[in-house]
C-alpha positions as CSV (number, residue, x, y, z in Angstrom):
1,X,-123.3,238.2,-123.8
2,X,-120.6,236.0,-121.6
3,X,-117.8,238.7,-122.5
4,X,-116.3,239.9,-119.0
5,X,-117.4,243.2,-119.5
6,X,-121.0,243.0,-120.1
7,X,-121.3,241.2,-116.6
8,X,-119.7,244.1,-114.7
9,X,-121.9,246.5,-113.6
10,X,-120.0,249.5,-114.2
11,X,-122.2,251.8,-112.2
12,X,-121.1,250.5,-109.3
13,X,-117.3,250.8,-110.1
14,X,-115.0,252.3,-107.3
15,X,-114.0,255.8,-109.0
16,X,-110.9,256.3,-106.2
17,X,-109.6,252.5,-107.0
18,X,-110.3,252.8,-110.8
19,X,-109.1,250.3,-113.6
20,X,-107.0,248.0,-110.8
21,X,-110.4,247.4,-109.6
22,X,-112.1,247.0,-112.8
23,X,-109.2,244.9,-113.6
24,X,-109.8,242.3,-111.0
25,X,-113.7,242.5,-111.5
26,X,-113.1,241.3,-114.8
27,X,-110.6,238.4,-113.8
28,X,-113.4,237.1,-111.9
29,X,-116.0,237.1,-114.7
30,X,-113.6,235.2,-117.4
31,X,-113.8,232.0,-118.5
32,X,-110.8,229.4,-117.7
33,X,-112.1,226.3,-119.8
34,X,-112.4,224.5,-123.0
35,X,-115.7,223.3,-124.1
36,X,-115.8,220.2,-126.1
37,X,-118.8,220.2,-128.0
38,X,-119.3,216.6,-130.0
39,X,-122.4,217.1,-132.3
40,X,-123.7,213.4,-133.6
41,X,-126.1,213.1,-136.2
42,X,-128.7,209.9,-135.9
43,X,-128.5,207.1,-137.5
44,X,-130.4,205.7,-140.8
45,X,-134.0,205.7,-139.7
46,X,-137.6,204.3,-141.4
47,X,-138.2,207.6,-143.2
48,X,-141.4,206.3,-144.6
49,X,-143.3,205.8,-141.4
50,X,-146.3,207.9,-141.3
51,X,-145.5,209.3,-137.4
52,X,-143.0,210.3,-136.0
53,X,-142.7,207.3,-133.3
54,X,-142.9,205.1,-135.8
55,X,-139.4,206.6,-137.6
56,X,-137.1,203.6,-135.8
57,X,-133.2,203.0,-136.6
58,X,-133.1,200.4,-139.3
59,X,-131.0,197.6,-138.7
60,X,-127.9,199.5,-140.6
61,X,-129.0,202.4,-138.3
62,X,-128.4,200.5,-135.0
63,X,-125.2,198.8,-136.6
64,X,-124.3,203.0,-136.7
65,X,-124.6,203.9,-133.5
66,X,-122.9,200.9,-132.6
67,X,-120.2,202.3,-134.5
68,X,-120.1,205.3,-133.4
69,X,-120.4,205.1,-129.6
70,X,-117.6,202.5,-129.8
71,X,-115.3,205.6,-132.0
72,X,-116.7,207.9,-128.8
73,X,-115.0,205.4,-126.4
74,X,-112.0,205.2,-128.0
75,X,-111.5,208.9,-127.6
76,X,-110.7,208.4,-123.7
77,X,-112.2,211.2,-123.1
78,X,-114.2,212.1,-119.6
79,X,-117.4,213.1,-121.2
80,X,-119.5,215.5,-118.8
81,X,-122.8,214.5,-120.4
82,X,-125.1,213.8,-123.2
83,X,-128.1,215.6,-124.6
84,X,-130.5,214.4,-126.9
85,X,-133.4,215.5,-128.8
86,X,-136.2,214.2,-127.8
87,X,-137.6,212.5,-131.3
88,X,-137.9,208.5,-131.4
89,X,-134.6,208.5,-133.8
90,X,-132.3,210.6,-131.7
91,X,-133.2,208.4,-128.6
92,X,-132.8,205.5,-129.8
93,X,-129.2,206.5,-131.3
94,X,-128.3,207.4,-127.5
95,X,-129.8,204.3,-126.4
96,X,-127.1,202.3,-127.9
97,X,-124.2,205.0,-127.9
98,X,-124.8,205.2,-124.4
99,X,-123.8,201.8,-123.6
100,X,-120.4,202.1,-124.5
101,X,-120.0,205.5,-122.5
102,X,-121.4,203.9,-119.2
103,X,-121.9,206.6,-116.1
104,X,-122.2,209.7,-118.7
105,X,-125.7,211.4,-117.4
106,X,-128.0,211.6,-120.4
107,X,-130.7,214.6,-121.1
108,X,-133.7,214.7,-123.6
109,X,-134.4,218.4,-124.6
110,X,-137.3,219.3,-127.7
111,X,-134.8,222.4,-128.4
112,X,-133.0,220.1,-130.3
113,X,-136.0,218.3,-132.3
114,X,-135.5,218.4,-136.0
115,X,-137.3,221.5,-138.0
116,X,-136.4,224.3,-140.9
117,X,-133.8,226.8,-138.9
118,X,-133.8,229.2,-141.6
119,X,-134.6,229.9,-145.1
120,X,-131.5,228.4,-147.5
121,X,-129.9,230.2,-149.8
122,X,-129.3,229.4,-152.5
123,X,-133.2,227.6,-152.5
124,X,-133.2,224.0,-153.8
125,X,-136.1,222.4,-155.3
126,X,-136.6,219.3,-153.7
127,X,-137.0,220.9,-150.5
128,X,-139.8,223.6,-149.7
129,X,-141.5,223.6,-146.2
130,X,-144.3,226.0,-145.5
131,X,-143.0,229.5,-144.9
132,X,-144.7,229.5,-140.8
133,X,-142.4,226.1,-140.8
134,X,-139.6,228.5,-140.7
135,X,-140.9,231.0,-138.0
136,X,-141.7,227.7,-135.6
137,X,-138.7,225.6,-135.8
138,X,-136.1,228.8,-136.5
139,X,-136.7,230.5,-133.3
140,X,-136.6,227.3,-131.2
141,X,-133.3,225.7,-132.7
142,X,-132.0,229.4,-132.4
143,X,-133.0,228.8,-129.2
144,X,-130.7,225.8,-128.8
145,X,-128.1,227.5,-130.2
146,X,-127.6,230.4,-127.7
147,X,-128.6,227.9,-124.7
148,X,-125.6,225.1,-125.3
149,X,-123.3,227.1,-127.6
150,X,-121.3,229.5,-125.8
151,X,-118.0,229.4,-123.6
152,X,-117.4,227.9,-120.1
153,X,-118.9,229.8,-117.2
154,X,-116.4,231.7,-115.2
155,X,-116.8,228.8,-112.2
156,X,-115.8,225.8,-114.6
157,X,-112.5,224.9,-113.4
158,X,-111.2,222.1,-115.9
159,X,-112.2,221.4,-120.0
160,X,-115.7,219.7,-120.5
161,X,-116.5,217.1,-123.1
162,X,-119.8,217.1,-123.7
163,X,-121.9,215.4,-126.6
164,X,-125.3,216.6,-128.3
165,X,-127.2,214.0,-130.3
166,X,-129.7,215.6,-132.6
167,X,-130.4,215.8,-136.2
168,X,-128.7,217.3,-139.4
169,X,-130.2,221.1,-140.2
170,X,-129.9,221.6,-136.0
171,X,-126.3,220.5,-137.0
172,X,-125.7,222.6,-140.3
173,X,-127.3,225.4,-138.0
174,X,-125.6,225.2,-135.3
175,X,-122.2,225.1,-137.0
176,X,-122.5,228.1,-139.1
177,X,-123.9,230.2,-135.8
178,X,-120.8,229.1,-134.3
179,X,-118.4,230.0,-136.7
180,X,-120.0,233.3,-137.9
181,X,-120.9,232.2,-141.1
182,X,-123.9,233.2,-142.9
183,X,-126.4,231.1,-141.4
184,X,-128.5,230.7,-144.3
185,X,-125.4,228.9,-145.8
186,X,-126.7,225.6,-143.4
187,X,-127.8,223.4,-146.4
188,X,-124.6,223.6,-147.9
189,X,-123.4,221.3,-145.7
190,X,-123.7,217.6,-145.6
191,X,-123.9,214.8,-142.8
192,X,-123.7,211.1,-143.0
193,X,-126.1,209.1,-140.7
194,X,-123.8,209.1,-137.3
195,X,-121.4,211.4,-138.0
196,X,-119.3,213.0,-135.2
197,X,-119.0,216.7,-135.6
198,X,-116.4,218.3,-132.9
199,X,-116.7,222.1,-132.2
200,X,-114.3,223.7,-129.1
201,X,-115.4,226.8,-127.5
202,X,-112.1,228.4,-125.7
203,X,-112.1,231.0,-122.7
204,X,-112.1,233.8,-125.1
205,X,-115.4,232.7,-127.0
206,X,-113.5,232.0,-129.8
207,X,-114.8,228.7,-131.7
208,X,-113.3,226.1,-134.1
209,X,-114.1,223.1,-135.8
210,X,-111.7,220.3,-135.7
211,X,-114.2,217.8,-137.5
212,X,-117.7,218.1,-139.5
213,X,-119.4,215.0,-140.1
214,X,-116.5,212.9,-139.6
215,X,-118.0,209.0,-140.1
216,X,-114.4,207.8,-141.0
217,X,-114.3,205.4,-138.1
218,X,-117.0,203.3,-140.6
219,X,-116.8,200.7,-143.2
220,X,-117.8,202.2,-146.7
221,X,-120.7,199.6,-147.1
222,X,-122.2,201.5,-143.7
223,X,-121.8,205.4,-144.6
224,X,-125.8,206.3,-145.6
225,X,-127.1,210.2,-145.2
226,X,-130.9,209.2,-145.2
């Protein structure tokens, strides 16, 4: 709903100065940016622990971050911010990406907590949460979605970089929303543990992805999708 037209309220259009008012109406309401939206998956993490602040970054999972906040830097890119979920994993990953992007403001958020978005399809077997699992998590990471996927607002002067540290089905999610691909599709995707995954929103709304799960900036001997 960030399309020019559905922000005009054409009820109060001047019928005597017609379309060249409309026209410049519509000017005002477009977007003039680029969003650069940099999706990271965690790192490797104790998946065994039996709660959830328990689930730290192994030591291979710190050595990731590591890795990836140093492939972040490299970019020399002006990042506008990060946002994290706000599970012990995710935080910890910013923690030590963080440190090699040094004055980027950081925000926790529980939109972007890990959880079932939607029902796969095709269904795999080794995989099955409880059916109000869906209804729960779905609605909230198709909540995160629509709040930080969308094009510039009409006030945003120059291209923003911005990065979104979460998990991998937000990821798989997010990625199909944003492309207009089934959704359901999500689980067809695959992440590694740190992965950058770069989506640009233009003016228009249109969206592409220039990398998915990219963790090419790592040795082989520390790629792991746990």
């Amino acid at each position: 709903r960030r399309e020019p037209l559905s922000l005009v309220n054409l009820r109060k259009r001047n019928l005597e100065s017609g379309e060249e008012e409309l026209a410049s109406r519509l000017d005002h309401y477009k977007a003039k940016a680029t969003r650069h939206i940099f999706l990271i998956r965690h790192s490797q993490y104790h998946v065994d622990a039996s709660q959830e602040k328990e689930r730290t970054l192994t030591p291979l999972g710190r050595e990731q971050a590591e890795l990836t906040g140093l492939r972040l830097a490299s970019l020399g890119l002006k990042f506008n911010k990060i946002v994290h979920s706000s599970m012990t994993r995710a935080v910890e990953t910013t923690d030590i990406i963080s440190k090699h992007l040094p004055g980027v403001s950081k925000v926790s958020t529980d939109l972007l907590r890990e959880g079932a978005p939607i029902e796969p399809d095709p269904p795999v077997s080794h995989w099955k949460p409880e059916a109000v699992q869906y209804y729960e998590d779905g609605a909230r990471i198709e909540a995160a979605f629509r709040n930080y996927i969308h094009r510039a607002d009409a006030k945003q002067q120059e291209d923003s970089y911005e990065i979104f540290i979460c998990h991998a089905n937000v990821i798989r999610y997010i990625v199909c929303r944003a492309l207009q691909f089934p959704p359901e599709g999500w689980l067809r995707l695959s992440l590694n543990n740190g992965s950058i995954t770069h989506l640009v929103v233009r003016p228009d709304g249109r969206v592409a992805l220039r990398a998915l799960g990219d963790t090419g900036f790592m040795p082989p001997d520390k790629i792991s999708r746990s």
